[in-house]
C-alpha positions as CSV (number, residue, x, y, z in Angstrom):
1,X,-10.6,-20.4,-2.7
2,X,-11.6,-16.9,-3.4
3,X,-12.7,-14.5,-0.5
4,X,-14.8,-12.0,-1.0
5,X,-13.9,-8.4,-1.3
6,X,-16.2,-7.5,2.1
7,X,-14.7,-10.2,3.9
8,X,-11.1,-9.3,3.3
9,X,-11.8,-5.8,4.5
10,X,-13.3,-6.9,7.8
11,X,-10.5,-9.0,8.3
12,X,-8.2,-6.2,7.6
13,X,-9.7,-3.9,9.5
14,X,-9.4,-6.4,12.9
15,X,-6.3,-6.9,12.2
16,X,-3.4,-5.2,15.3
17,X,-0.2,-3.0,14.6
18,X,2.2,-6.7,15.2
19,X,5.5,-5.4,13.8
20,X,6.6,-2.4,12.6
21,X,5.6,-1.9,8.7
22,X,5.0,1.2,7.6
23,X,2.5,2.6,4.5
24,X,3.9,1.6,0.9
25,X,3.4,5.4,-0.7
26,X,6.5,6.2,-1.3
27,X,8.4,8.5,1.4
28,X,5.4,8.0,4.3
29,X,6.9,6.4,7.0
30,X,3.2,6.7,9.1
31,X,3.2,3.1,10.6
32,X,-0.2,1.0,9.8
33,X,-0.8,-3.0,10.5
34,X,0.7,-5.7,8.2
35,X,-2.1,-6.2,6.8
36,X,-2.8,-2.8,5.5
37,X,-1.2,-2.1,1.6
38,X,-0.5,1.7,3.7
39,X,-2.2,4.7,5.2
40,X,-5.6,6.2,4.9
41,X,-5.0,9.0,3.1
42,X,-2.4,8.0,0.5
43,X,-4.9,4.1,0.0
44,X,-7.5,6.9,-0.8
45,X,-5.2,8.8,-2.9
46,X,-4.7,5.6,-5.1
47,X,-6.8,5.1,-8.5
48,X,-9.9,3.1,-7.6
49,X,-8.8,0.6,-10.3
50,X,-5.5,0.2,-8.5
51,X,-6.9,0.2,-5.1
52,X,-9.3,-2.7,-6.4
53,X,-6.6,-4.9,-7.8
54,X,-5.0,-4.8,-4.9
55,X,-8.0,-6.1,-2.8
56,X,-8.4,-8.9,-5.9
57,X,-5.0,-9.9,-5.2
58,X,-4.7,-9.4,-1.4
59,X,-5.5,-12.6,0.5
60,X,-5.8,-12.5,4.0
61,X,-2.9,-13.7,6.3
62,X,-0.5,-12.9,3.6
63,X,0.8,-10.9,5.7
64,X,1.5,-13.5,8.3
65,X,3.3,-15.9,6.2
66,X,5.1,-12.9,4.4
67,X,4.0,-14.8,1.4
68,X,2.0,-12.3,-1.1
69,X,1.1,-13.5,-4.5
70,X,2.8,-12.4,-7.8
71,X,-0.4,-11.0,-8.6
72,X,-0.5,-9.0,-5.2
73,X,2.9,-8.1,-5.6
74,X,2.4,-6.7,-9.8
75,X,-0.4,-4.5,-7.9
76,X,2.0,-2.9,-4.9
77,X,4.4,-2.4,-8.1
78,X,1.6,-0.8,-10.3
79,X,0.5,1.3,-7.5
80,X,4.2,2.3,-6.6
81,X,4.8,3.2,-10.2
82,X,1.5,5.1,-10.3
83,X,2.6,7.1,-7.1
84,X,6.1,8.5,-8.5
85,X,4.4,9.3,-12.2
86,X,1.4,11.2,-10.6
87,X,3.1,12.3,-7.2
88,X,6.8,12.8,-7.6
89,X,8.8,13.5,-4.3
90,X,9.3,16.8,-3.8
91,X,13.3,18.1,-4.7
92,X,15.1,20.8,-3.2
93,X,16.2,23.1,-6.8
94,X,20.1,22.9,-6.9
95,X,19.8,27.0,-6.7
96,X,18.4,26.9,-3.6
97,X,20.8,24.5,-2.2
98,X,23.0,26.9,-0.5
99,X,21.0,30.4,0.1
């Protein structure tokens, strides 16, 4: 059974803090409900088109049953991969190390 796209939102937006899990963007550690793929500002910060496969793929309660799909999960890897190529964490030069 598909659900739609509105209806997943609602039901992730009523959805409590439970446990700790924090956002997915690589080096946030800002906590968000299970349910949620990560923060506001770094779920904005994703492409549109990666943002909207993971809603395709996202089916609610997953979360719950700690049981995403292999499509959900190929989108949280896509979006990972997307972070670290267009946001890479920020390094410390090796000059710098020591002054």
């Amino acid at each position: 059974m598909t659900t739609s796209i509105a209806r997943k939102i609602a039901y992730v937006k009523s959805q409590d803090q439970t446990r700790a899990h924090h956002c997915h963007w690589p080096g946030c550690s800002k906590q968000v409900p299970p349910a949620k793929w990560g923060c506001f500002e770094h779920w904005k910060k994703l492409p549109k088109r990666i943002r909207d496969r993971i809603w395709a793929a996202y089916q609610p309660g997953q979360e719950k049953t700690l049981t995403p799909s292999a499509e959900y999960l190929a989108a949280a890897r896509e979006a990972k991969a997307w972070v670290l190529a267009n946001h890479p964490p920020a390094t410390t030069p090796q000059s710098n190390l020591f002054a």
